[in-house]
N, C-alpha and C positions, 0 to 999 in steps of 0.2 A: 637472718638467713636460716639459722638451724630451724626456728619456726614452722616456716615457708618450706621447704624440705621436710616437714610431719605434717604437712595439710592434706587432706583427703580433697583430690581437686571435686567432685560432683557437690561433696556438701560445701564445702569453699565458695563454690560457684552459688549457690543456693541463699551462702550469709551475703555474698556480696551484692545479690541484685534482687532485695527481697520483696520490692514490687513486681517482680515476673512472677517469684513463686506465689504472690497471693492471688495473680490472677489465673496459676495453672490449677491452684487449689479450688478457687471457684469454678474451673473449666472441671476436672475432676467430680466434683460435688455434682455439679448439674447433669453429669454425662453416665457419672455413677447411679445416681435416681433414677434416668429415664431408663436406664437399661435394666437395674430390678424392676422395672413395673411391666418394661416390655418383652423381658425374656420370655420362652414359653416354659413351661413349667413338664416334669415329667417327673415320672418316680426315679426313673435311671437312666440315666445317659445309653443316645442309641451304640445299639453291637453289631456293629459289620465287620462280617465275615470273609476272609477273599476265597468268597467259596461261589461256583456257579452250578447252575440246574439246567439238564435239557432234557425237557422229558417229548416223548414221541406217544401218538396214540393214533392204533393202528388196528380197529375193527376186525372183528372175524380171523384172528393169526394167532396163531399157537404162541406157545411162548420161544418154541428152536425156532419158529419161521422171523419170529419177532429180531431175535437177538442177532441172524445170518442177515436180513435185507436191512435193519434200520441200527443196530446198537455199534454191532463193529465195524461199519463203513464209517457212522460219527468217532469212533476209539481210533479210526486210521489216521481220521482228519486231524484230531484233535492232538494228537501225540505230537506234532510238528510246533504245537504254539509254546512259546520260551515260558520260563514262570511257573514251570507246574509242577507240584508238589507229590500229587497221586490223582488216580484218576479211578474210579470207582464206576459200578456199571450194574443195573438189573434191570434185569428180561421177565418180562409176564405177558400169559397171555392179553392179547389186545393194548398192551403197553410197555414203555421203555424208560427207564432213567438213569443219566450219565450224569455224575455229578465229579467236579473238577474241584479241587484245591488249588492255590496259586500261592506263591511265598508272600513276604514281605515287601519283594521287590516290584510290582507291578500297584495298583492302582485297582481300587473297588470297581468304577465305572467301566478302564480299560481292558480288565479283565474279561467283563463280559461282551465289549466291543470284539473283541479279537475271537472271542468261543463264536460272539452271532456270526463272524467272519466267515471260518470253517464250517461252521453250519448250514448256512447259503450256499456256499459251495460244494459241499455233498450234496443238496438240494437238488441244486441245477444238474447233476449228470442224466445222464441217458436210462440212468439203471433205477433211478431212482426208483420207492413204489410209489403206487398211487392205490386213493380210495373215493370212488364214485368219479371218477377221469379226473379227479382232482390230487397232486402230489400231498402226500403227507407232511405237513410242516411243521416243522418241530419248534417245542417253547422255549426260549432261551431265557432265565431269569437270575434275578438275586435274593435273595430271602434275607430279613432283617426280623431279630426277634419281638422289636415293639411294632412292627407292622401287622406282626399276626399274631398278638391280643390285641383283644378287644376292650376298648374303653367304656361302653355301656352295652346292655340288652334292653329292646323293646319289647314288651308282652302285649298283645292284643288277643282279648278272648269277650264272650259273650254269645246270648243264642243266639248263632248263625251258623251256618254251614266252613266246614274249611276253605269252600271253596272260595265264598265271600270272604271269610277273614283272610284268605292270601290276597284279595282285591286290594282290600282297606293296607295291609303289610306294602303292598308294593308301591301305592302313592307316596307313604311315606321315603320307601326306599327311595323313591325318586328323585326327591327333596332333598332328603343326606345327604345323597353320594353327588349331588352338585356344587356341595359343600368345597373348597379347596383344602379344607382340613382333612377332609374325609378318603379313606383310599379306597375300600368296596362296602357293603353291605350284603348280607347275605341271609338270608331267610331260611330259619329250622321248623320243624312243625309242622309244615303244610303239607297237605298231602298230592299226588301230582297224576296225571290219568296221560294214560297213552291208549294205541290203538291195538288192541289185539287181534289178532287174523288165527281162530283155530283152526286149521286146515284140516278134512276128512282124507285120511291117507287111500283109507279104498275107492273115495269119488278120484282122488287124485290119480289113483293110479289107473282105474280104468277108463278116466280121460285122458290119460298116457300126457299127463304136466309133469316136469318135476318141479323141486324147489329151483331150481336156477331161475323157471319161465315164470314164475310166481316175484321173484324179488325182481326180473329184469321188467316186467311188469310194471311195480307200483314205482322202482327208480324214473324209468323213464315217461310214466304217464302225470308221475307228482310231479311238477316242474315248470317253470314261466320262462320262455325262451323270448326272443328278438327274433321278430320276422322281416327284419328289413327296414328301408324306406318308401313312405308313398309319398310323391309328388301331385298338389292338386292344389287350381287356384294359385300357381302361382308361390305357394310354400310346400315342404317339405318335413312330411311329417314319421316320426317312428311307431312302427308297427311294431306292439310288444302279445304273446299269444299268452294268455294265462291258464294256467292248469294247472295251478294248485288246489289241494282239494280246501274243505272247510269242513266237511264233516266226512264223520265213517261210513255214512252212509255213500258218498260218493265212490267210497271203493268197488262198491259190489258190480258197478255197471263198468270195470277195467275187462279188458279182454286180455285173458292171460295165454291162450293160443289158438286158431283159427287157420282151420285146415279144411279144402272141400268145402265153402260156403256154411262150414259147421262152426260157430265160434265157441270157446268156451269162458264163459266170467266167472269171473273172480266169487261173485256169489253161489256160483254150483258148486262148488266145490269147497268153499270156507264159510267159518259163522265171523263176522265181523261185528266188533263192541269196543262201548270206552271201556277201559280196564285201569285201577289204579294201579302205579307204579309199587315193586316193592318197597317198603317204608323204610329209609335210611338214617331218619332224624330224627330224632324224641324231644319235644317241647315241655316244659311242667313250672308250672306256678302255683304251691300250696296243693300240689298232687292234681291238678289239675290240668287235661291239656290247654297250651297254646298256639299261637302262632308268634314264635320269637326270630325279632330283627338282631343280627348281631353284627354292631357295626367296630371298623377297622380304620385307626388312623393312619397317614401320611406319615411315618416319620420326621421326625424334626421338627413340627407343628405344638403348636399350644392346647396339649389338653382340656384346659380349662376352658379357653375360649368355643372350643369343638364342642363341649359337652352343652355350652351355654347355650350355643346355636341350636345344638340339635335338640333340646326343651321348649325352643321358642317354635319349631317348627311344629314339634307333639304340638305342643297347645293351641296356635294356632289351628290344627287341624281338627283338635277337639271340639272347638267351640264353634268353627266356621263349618266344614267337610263333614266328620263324623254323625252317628247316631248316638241320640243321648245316651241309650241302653249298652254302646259299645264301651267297652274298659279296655284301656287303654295306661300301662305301668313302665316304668323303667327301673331296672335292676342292674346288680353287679357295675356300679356309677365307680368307676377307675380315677376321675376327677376330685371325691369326695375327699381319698384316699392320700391322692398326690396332693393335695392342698393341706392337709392335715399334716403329712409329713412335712413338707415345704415352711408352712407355718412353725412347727414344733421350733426344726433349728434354727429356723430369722429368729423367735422369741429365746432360744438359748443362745444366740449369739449379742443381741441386744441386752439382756440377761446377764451374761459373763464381762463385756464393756462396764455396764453398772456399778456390778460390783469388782472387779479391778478400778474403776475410779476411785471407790469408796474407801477401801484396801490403802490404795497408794497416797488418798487424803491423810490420812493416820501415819505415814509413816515418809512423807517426802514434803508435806505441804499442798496449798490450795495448787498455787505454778504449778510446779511439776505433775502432781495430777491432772490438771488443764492441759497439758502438754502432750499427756502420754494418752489422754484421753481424746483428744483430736487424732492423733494418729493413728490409732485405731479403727474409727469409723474410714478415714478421709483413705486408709489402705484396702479398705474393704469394698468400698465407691470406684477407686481406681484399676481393684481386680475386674466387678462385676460387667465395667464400664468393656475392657479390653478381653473379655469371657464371650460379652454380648457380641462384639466385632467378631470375634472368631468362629461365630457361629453356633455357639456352646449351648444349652438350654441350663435352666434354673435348676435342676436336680438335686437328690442326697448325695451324691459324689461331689461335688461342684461345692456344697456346703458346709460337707463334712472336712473338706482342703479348707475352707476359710477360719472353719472354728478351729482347726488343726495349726494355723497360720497364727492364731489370733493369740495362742499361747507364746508362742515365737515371741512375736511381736510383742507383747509386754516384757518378758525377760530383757528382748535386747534395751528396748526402751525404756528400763530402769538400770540396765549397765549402761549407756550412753546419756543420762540425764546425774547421772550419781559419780561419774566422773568430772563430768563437765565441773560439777559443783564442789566437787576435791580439789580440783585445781585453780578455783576461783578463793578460796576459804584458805589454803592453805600458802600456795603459790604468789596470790596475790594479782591473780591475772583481770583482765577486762572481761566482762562476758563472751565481747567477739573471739577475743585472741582465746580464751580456755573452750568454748563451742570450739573452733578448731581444730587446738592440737588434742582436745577430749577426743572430740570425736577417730581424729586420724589416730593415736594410739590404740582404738579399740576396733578398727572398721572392719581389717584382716580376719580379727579372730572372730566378731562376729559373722561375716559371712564364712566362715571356714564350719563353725561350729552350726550355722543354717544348712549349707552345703550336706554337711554329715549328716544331719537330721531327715534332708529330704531322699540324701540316698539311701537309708533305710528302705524307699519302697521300690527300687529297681527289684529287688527281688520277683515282687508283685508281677511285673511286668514280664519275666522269665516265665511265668508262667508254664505248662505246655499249654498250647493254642493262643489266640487271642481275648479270650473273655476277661482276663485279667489282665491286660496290655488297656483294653479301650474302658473296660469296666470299671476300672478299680488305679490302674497306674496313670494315666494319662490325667485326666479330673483330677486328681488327687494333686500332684505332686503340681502340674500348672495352678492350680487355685493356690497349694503353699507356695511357691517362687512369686507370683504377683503379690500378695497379702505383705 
């Protein structure tokens, strides 16, 4: 009785039906491999923020006109939604952004569910403004900081024009961003033409135009409307009128006002041209320019696998699509990087198992080294397995918890293996009955003494903000409690 009263009922349960446990230990084992092989792999665990973004853009407005129609009618709205922390606000010409903090208490997704909420709703009033008879609709988003790095750069350069090297950049871009791994792509380096319209202010002004009849001009004459339905034969077909232009040269024959059978165009009075835009992006390879892709993953996604695909699509397009003479590189490769680290700690943690076997051979016997050397792996298989469920990626946090765990993990299992066998040697007990009451004399203290180990990193998680809650606390201390 007094026995049975010092049994630790889990591991009790464990000696008494040890055909269950050897078939959880193989369920474990198999479930532990697939999920190292299928985790995705990243340098750091993603960082979400409960932070949200609405930004407004709103042509031709000052920055007081900006901040009076669009910033504080959203700051009115917004003030009403539960969960907010501070609410932050800039006004610029032609632009607006509200950005929202929300506590602990709310939820990443539904956070921004509830901002899109009030947003819509200010939208739809009467007062709203609009630009081009269209309301100005504002972006409502989340921003994660492994969505915006980027995981590789494409260079394409060679003698060609930019214009052709933004041709060639953009099939590619095609191809990526259909990628599921893939979130955008975006293209540096190229250079971009719009249409210039110099206007002659003295033609202008003693054909009594101003600018107003000049912009209402190209708005309403660029443009493809719906003229209806025609009926014929029997079917019913859509009449769509097209007037958009295709070149600059279509501007000059607009009539920008027409008074008295006199009309005036657009070309009496302005010089029209392609004109490049000013240059916001600088490309360079070996001081050279290019035309560089720089693509942006999905969160939560497998680096590696992303990187794999988007080589195969290069290449492909090198040897099928491209011209020989065109070069074609990929840079700043974020995959090489995370696999090298990932790599490093699998081999120091296989590494440290080794030599702890070796160690505990010398100084406990072959058994007990066998012993303590299975449990090692088979706790690491059963973290990765239960990391993978959760949705977890393969990370340096993730790993650096397991090699953190793995020191645990020997200690206790050379206090619960060195007991066991004091009380077999000295006692005189059976294996089963000293595994037993071994084990229940020391179960307490060792999880008491894990417990204190892991609370050391609540700290971490105090942080201010969350970078060190989802960074560094959360990965961490789940990979040591699993392990």
């Amino acid at each position: 009785m007094n026995n049975k009263e010092k049994d630790f009922a889990p591991s009790s349960w464990a000696i008494n039906n040890s055909t269950t446990m050897y078939v959880v230990m193989a369920l474990v084992l198999l479930l532990g491999i697939n999920a190292y092989f299928n985790m995705p792999r990243e340098e750091y665990p993603e960082i979400k923020e409960n932070i949200v973004f609405v930004s407004s853009i709103y042509p031709g407005n000052t920055a007081e006109d900006v901040e009076k129609l669009i910033t504080e009618p959203l700051e009115d709205k917004l003030k009403s939604v539960n969960n907010i922390l501070e609410i932050k606000s800039s006004s610029k010409e032609n632009f607006s952004l509200i950005i929202i903090e929300f506590d602990d208490g709310i939820g990443y997704t539904e956070a921004k569910l509830k901002v899109k909420d009030e947003v819509e709703s200010a939208v739809a009033s009467e007062d709203w403004p609009m630009y081009n008879n269209v309301k100005v609709d504002p972006n409502v988003f989340n921003m994660t900081f492994t969505e915006e790095m980027p995981i590789v750069n494409i260079n394409i350069s060679g003698d060609y024009s930019t214009e052709k090297l933004k041709e060639y950049s953009e099939i590619l871009q095609d191809e990526i961003e259909s990628l599921n791994e893939i979130k955008k792509v975006d293209i540096s380096g190229a250079l971009e033409k719009e249409v210039e319209i110099a206007v002659d202010i003295y033609k202008m002004m003693a054909s009594k135009v101003s600018f107003y009849d000049i912009i209402n001009s190209i708005q309403s004459g660029n443009i493809s409307i719906s003229a209806g339905n025609l009926k014929a034969n029997d079917q019913r077909k859509t009449v769509r009128i097209i007037g958009e232009i295709s070149s600059p040269s279509d501007l000059e024959n607009f009539v920008v006002k027409s008074s008295y059978n006199n009309s005036v165009l657009l070309r009496d009075i302005a010089e029209i041209k392609f004109k490049e835009k000013e240059v916001t992006t600088y490309a360079r390879e070996k001081e050279k320019p290019v035309v560089m892709l720089v693509v942006k993953k999905r969160s939560g996604e497998n680096t590696l696998l992303a990187v794999e695909k988007i080589r195969s699509i290069v290449e492909q397009n090198i040897n099928n699509v491209f011209p020989k003479n065109l070069t074609v590189s990929i840079a700043n490769d974020q995959s090489e990087l995370t696999e090298n680290q990932v790599t490093d700690l699998v081999n120091s943690i296989i590494f440290g198992v080794v030599i702890v076997v070796l160690v505990l051979l010398f100084f406990l016997g072959f058994k007990n080294a066998l012993f303590v050397g299975i449990a090692i792996p088979m706790s690491m298989f059963m973290s990765l397995a239960i990391l993978g469920a959760l949705g977890n990626t393969l990370n340096t946090m993730i790993l650096f918890g397991l090699i953190l765990g793995l020191g645990m993990l020997v200690d206790n299992a050379v206090v619960v293996v060195e007991n066991v066998y004091r009380l077999m040697e000295k006692e005189g007990m059976s294996r089963i009955e000293a595994t037993k009451k071994g084990i229940s004399e020391i179960a307490f203290p060792i999880i008491i003494s894990t417990a204190t180990t892991v609370a050391a990193f609540i700290p971490l998680g105090l942080w201010p903000g969350r970078i060190g809650k989802f960074m560094v606390f959360f990965p961490v201390t789940l990979s040591v409690v699993l392990c």
